[in-house]
C-alpha positions in Angstrom: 81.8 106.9 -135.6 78.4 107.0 -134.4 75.5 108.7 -136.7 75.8 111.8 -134.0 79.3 112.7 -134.4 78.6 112.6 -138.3 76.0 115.1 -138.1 78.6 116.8 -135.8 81.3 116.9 -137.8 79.7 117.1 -141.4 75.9 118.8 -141.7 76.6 120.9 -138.8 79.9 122.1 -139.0 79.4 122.5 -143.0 76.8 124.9 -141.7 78.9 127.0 -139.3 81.6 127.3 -142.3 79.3 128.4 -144.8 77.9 131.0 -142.0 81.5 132.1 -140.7 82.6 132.6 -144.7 81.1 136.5 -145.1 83.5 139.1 -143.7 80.4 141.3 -142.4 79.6 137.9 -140.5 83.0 137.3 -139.1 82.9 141.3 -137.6 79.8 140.4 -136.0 81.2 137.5 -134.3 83.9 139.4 -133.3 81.8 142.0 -131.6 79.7 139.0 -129.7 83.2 137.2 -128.5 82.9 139.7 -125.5 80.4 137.3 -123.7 77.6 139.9 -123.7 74.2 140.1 -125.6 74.0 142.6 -127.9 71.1 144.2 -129.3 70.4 144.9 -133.2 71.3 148.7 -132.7 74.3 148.1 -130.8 75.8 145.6 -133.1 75.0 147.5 -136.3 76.5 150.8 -135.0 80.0 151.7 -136.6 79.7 148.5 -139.2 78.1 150.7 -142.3 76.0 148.2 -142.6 71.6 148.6 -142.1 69.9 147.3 -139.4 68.5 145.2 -142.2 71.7 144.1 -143.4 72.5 142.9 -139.6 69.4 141.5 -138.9 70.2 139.4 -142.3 73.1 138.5 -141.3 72.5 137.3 -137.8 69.2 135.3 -139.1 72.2 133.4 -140.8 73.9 133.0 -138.1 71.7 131.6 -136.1 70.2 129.1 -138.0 73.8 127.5 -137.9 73.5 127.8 -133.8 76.4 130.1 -133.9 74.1 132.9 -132.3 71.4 132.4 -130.0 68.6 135.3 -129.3 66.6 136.4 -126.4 63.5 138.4 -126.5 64.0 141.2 -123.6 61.4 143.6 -123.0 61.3 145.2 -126.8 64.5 144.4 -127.7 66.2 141.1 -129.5 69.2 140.3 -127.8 72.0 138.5 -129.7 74.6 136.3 -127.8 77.5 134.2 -129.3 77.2 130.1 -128.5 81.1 129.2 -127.4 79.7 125.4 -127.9 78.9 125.3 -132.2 82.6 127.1 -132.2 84.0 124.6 -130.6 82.5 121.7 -132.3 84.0 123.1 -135.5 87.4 123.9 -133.6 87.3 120.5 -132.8 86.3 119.4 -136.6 89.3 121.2 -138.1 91.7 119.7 -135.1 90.6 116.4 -136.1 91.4 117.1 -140.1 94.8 118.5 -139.0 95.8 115.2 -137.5 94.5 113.5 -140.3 96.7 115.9 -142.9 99.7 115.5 -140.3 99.5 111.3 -140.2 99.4 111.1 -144.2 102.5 113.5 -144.3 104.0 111.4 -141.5 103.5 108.4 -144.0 104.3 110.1 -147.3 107.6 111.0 -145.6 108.3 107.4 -144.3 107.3 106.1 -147.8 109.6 108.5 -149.6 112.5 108.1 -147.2 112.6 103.9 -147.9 
């Protein structure tokens, strides 16, 4: 494995997790999975949560590239980034095939 696909798969995707592991955070995602840019105000209305709070929260999300955000005109737009999802998509694939060939060979050891 070269030293980019470790950072991939560890560093980075450790980040995402750790990001992706606060229920307010996983609402916001939700709300950006519509392939729009959302503003502050839009994404904070109906959650009960501040502006603040939001702001907070998408700060965290960004810095694990799960969000990117625009400056337009006087607003901050927030957008989701499909590509960090799917490196850690990809990172929990990979650890399924690894759980399903040691239970493949478990089996086969337990079967002789």
């Amino acid at each position: 494995m070269s030293p980019n696909q470790t950072d991939v798969t560890t560093a980075g995707v450790a980040q995402v997790f750790a990001a992706l592991g606060d229920a307010n955070r996983l609402s916001l995602l939700a709300r950006l999975c519509d392939g729009e840019s959302h503003s502050i105000t839009q994404l904070t209305q109906g959650t009960g949560i501040s502006r603040q709070g939001v702001s907070k929260h998408l700060t965290v999300m960004e810095r694990a590239r799960v969000v990117s955000k625009e400056r337009v005109g006087r607003e901050t737009r927030y957008a989701l980034q499909p590509g960090t999802l799917q490196q850690a998509r990809t990172y929990l694939d990979r650890a399924s095939e690894q759980w399903d060939d040691a239970l493949l060979r478990l089996r086969s050891f337990l079967e002789i």
